[in-house]
C-alpha positions as CSV (number, residue, x, y, z in Angstrom):
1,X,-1.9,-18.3,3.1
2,X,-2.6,-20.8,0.4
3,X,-0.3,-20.3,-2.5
4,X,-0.7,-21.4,-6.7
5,X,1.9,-22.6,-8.5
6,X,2.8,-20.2,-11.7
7,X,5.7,-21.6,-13.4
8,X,9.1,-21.1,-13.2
9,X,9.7,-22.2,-10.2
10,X,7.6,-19.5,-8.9
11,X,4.4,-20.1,-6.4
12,X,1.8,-17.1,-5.9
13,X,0.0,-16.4,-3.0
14,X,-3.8,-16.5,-3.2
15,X,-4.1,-13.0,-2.5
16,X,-1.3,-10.3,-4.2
17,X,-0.4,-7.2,-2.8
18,X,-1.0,-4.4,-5.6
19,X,1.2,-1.9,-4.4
20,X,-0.7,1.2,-6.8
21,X,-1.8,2.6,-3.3
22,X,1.9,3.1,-2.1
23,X,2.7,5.2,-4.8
24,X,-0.4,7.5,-3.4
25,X,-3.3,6.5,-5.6
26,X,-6.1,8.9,-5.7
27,X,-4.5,10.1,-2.2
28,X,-1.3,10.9,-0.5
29,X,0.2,8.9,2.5
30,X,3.3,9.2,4.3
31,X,6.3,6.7,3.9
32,X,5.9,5.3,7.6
33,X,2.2,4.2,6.9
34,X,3.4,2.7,3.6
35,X,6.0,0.7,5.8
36,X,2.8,-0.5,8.1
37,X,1.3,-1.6,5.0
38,X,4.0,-3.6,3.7
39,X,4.7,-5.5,7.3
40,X,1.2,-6.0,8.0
41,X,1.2,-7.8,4.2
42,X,4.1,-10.0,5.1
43,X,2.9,-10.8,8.9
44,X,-0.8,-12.1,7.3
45,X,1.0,-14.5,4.8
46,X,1.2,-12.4,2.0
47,X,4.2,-13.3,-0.9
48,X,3.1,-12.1,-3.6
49,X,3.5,-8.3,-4.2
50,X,2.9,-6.3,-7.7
51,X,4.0,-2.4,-8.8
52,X,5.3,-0.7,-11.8
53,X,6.5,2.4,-12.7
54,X,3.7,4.4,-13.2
55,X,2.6,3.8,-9.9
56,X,3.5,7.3,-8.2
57,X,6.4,7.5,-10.9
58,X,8.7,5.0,-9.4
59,X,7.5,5.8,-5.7
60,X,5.7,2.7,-5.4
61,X,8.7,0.8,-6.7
62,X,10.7,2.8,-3.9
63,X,8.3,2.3,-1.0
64,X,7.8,-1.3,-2.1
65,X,11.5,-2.3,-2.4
66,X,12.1,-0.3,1.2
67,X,9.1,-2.1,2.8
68,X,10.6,-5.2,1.9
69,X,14.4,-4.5,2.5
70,X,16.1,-7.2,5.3
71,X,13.4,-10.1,4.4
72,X,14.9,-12.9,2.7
73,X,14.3,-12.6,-0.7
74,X,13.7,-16.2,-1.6
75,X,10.8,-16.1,0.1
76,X,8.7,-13.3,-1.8
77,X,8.0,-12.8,-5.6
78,X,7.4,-9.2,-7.3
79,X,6.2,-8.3,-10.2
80,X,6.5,-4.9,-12.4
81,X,6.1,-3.8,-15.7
82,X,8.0,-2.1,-18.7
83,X,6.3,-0.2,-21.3
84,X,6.5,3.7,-19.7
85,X,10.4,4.4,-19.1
86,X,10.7,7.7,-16.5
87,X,12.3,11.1,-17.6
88,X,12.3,14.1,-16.6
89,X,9.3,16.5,-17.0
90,X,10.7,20.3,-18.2
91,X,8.7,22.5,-16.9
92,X,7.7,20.4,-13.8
93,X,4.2,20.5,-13.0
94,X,2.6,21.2,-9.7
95,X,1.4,17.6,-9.6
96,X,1.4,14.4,-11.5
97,X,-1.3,14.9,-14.1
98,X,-2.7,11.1,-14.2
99,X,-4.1,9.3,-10.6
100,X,-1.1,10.0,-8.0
101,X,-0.8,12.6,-5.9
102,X,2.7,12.8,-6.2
103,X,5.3,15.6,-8.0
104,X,5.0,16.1,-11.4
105,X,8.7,16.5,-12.0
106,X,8.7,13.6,-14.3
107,X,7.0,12.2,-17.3
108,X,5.9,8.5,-18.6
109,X,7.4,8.0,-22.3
110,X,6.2,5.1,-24.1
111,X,8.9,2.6,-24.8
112,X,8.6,-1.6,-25.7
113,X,11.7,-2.3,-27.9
114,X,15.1,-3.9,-26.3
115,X,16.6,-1.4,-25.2
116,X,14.1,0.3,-23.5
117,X,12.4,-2.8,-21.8
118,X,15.9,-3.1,-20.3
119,X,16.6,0.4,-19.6
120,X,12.7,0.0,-17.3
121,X,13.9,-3.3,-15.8
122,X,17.1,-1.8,-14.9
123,X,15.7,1.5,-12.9
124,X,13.2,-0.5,-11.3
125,X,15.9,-2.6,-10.1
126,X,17.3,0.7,-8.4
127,X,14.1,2.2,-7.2
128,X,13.0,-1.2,-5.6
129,X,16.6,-2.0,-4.3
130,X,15.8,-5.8,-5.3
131,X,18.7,-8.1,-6.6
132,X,16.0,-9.1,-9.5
133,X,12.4,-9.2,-10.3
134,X,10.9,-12.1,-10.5
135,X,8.6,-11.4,-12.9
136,X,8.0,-8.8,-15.3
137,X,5.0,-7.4,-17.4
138,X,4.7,-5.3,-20.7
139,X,2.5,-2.8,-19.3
140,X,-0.5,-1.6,-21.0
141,X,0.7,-2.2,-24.8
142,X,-2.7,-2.2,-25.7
143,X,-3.4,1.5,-25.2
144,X,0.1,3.0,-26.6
145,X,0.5,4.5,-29.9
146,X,2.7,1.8,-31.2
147,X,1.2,-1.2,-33.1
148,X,4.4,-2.6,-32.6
149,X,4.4,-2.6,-28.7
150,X,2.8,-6.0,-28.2
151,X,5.3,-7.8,-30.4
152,X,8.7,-6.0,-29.1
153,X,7.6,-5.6,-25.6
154,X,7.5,-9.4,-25.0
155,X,10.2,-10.5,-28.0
156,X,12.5,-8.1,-25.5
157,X,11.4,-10.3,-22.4
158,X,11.3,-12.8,-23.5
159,X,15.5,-12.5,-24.8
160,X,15.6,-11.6,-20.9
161,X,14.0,-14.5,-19.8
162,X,16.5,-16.9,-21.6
163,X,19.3,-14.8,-20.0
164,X,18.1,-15.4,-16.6
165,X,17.7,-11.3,-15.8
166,X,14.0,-12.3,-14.9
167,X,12.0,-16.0,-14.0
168,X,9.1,-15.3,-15.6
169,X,7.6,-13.1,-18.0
170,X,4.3,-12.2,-19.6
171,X,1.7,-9.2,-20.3
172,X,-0.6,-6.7,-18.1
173,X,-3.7,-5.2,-19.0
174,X,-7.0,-4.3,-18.8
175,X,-7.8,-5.8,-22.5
176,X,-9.1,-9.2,-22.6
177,X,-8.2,-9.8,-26.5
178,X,-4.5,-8.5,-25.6
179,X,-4.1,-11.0,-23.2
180,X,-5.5,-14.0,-24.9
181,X,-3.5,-12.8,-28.1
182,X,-0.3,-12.9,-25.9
183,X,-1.1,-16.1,-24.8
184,X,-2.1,-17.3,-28.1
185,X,1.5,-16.1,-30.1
186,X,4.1,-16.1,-27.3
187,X,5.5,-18.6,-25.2
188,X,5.1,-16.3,-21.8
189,X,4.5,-17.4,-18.8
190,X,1.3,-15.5,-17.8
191,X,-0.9,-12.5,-18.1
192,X,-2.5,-9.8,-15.6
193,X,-5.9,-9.0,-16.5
194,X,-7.2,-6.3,-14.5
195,X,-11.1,-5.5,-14.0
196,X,-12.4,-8.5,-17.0
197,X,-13.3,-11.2,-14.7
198,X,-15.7,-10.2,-12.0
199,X,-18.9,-11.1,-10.4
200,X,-20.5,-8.4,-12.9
201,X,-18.3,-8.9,-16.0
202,X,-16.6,-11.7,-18.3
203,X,-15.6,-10.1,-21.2
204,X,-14.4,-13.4,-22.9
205,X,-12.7,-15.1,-20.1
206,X,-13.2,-18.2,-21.9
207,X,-11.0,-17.4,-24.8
208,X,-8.0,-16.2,-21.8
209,X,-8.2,-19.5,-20.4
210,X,-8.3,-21.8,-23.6
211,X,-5.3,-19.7,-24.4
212,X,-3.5,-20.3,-21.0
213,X,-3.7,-24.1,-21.5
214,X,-1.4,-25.5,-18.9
215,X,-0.4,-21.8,-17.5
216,X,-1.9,-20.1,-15.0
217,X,-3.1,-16.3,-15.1
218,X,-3.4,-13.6,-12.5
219,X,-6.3,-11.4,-12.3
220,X,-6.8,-7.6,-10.9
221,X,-9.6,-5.2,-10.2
222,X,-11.9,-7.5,-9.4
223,X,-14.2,-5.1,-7.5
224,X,-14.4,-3.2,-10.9
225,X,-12.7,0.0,-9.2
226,X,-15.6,0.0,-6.0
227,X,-18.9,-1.3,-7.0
228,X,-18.0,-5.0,-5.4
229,X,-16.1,-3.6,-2.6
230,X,-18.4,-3.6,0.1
231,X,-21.3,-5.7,1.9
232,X,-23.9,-3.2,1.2
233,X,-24.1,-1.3,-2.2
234,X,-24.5,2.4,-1.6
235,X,-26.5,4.7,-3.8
236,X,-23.4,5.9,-5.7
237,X,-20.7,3.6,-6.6
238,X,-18.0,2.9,-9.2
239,X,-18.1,0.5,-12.1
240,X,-14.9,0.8,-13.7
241,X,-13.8,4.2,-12.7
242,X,-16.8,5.5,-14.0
243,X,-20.1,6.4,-12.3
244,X,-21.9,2.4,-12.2
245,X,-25.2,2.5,-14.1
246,X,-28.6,1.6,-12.4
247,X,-28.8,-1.8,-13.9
248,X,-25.2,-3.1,-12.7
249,X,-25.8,-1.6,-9.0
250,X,-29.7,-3.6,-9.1
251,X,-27.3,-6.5,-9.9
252,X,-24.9,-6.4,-7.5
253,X,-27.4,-5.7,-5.0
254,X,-29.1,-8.7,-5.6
255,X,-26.3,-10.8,-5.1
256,X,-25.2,-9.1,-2.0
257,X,-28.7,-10.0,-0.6
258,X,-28.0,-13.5,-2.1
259,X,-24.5,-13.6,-0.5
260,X,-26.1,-12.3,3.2
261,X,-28.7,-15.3,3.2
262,X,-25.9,-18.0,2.3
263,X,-23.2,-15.8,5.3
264,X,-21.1,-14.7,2.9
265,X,-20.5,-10.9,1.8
266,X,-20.1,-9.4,-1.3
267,X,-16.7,-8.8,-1.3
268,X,-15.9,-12.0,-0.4
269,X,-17.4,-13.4,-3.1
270,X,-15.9,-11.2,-5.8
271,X,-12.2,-12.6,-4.4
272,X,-13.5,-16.2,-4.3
273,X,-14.8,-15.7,-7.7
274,X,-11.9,-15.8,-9.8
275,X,-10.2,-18.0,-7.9
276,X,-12.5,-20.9,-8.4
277,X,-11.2,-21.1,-11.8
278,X,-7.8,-23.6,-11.7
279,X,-6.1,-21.5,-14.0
280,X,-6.3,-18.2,-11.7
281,X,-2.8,-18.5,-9.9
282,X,-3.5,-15.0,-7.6
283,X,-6.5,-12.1,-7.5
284,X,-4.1,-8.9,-6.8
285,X,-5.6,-6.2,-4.4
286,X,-4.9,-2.9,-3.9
287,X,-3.7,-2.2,-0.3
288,X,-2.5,1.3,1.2
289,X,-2.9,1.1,4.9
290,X,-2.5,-1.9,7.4
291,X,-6.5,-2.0,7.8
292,X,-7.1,-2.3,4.2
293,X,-4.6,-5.3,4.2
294,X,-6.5,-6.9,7.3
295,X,-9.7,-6.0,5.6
296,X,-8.7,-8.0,2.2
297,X,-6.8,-11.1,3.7
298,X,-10.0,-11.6,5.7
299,X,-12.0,-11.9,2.8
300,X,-10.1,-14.6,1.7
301,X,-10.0,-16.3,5.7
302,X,-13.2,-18.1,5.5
303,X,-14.8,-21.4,4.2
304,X,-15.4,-21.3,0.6
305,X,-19.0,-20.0,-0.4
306,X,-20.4,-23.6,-1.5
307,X,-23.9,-22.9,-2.6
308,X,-22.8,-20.9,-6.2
309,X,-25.6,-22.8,-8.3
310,X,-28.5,-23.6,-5.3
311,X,-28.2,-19.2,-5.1
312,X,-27.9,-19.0,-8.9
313,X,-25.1,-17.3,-8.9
C-alpha cells in the first residue's frame, strides 16, 4: 500500500486503520475476531492504525496493542489521543452510557493540562503494551467545558514532543475551525479531521489546508457515519449520525449513478476524494471484522477515478 510522508520521520499509509470498532462500537465482538481484524490489516499493507481512550474505555487501546504484539515495531505508526483520562465509575453502570457496548465500570473525566496529558499517554502506553506512540492527538478539545483545553492540551504535547516521549503531535476533531486554529497558532505536526471533508461536505477545507502549509493532515469519517458507504443508496441512511435529509441522499444518489457509468462506486470515490488533495497524508477507516478490512483496502485497489470534471463531480 502506498504510503504519505507526515513528518517526523513518520510515513502514513494511504488507508488507516481506526480501531473505534475494536473497542465494540455500536456492537460487541469477541477478542479473537478483533485479532482477525488486526492481521488481516497488517497482511493487506496496512501501517497506519488509530485509537484512543474512549474507544471502549481503553479496550480498543488493549485489543489494538495485543493485535499488534510480536510485529516489529519500526514498521507500524499509532496514533491516540489525550483529553478524557479513565477512572473509575462508583456505582458502575450496567453499560457504557456513550456508543460501546462495553462495561460501564469506568468514566471519561475531561483533562488537557501537563499532568494529565501525561498521566493519558502513560496508561495508553500500558493498555496498548507499545514501547511509545508515535503520535498523539488532543482529543476533542473543542467540545469540553474548558476554554483552556486547546491551548494546554497541545502546550503539554508539544513539551513531550521536545522530550522525545512522542514523534509527532497535533489535534483531533470533528471541528474544522479547531483544526485550522491549531494549525494556525501551534507548531504541531498535524490534525485529524473527522467527517468535514467528504463528497457531500467541505466545511472550510480551504482554510485547513492554507493553515497546513507544508504539513500534511489526516482525515476521518469520510462516509459521513453511512450515507457514502455503499454503491447503492438505500432509502434510509445516515448523514452524520443523524437520520440524512432527502436533499443529501438525492445527492449522493446522483453521484453514485455518475460513479456507475465512469466504473467506479461510491465508496470508492469518497476514499479517493480526500486523498486527491497533496496535503491529505491518510483517510482513517473504521474496521471491526477481517471483511470490513478487505472491503476498505479494496476501495483503495483500483485505478484512480480520472474523469472528476468530464462527470462534474
Amino acid at each position: 500500500m502506498r504510503t504519505r510522508e507526515l513528518g517526523g520521520g513518520l510515513a502514513l499509509t494511504e488507508i488507516g486503520f481506526g480501531a473505534a470498532g475494536l473497542g465494540n462500537l455500536y456492537q460487541a465482538i469477541d477478542d479473537e475476531t478483533s485479532q482477525r481484524c488486526v492481521d488481516a490489516a497488517w497482511e493487506l499493507g496496512i501501517r497506519y492504525f488509530d485509537t484512543a481512550p474512549h474507544y471502549g474505555l481503553g479496550l480498543s487501546e488493549r485489543r489494538l496493542g495485543a493485535g499488534l504484539a510480536g510485529r516489529p515495531r519500526e514498521e507500524f505508526v499509532v496514533s491516540t489521543k489525550v483529553g478524557r483520562l479513565l477512572a473509575p465509575r462508583v456505582p458502575p453502570l450496567p453499560q457504557d452510557d456513550e456508543m460501546f457496548e462495553v462495561p460501564g465500570d469506568l468514566t471519561r473525566e475531561w483533562g488537557f493540562d501537563r499532568d494529565a496529558v501525561r498521566r493519558s499517554l502513560d496508561a495508553s502506553l500500558d493498555r496498548t503494551g507499545l514501547g511509545y506512540i508515535d503520535i498523539a492527538l488532543v482529543h476533542d478539545p473543542d467540545v469540553s467545558d474548558d476554554p483552556d483545553a486547546l491551548d494546554q492540551g497541545v502546550q503539554a504535547l508539544l513539551e513531550l514532543r521536545e522530550q522525545g516521549v512522542v514523534k509527532a503531535v497535533g489535534v483531533g476533531t470533528n471541528d474544522s475551525a479547531t483544526a485550522a486554529v491549531a494549525l494556525e497558532r501551534y507548531d504541531i505536526d498535524t490534525v485529524m479531521l473527522a467527517g468535514r471533508y467528504t463528497l457531500l461536505r467541505d466545511d472550510d477545507f480551504d482554510r485547513v489546508r492554507d493553515a497546513a502549509g507544508e504539513r500534511r493532515v489526516v482525515l476521518a469519517g469520510v462516509f459521513n457515519s453511512g450515507i457514502l458507504a455503499r454503491p447503492q443508496v438505500p432509502e434510509v441512511a445516515t448523514f452524520d449520525y443523524e437520520p440524512a435529509p432527502t436533499a443529501l441522499l438525492d445527492r449522493a444518489r446522483e453521484i453514485a449513478a455518475v460513479a456507475a457509468q465512469y466504473g467506479a462506486t461510491l465508496p470508492q470515490l469518497a476514499v479517493e476524494y480526500p486523498l486527491r488533495q497533496e496535503c491529505v497524508a491518510s483517510v482513517v477507516l473504521g474496521m471491526q471484522t477481517a471483511v470490513e478490512v478487505q472491503e476498505n483496502v479494496a476501495l483503495r485497489s483500483r485505478p484512480e477515478f480520472t474523469a472528476w470534471g468530464e462527470a462534474g463531480l
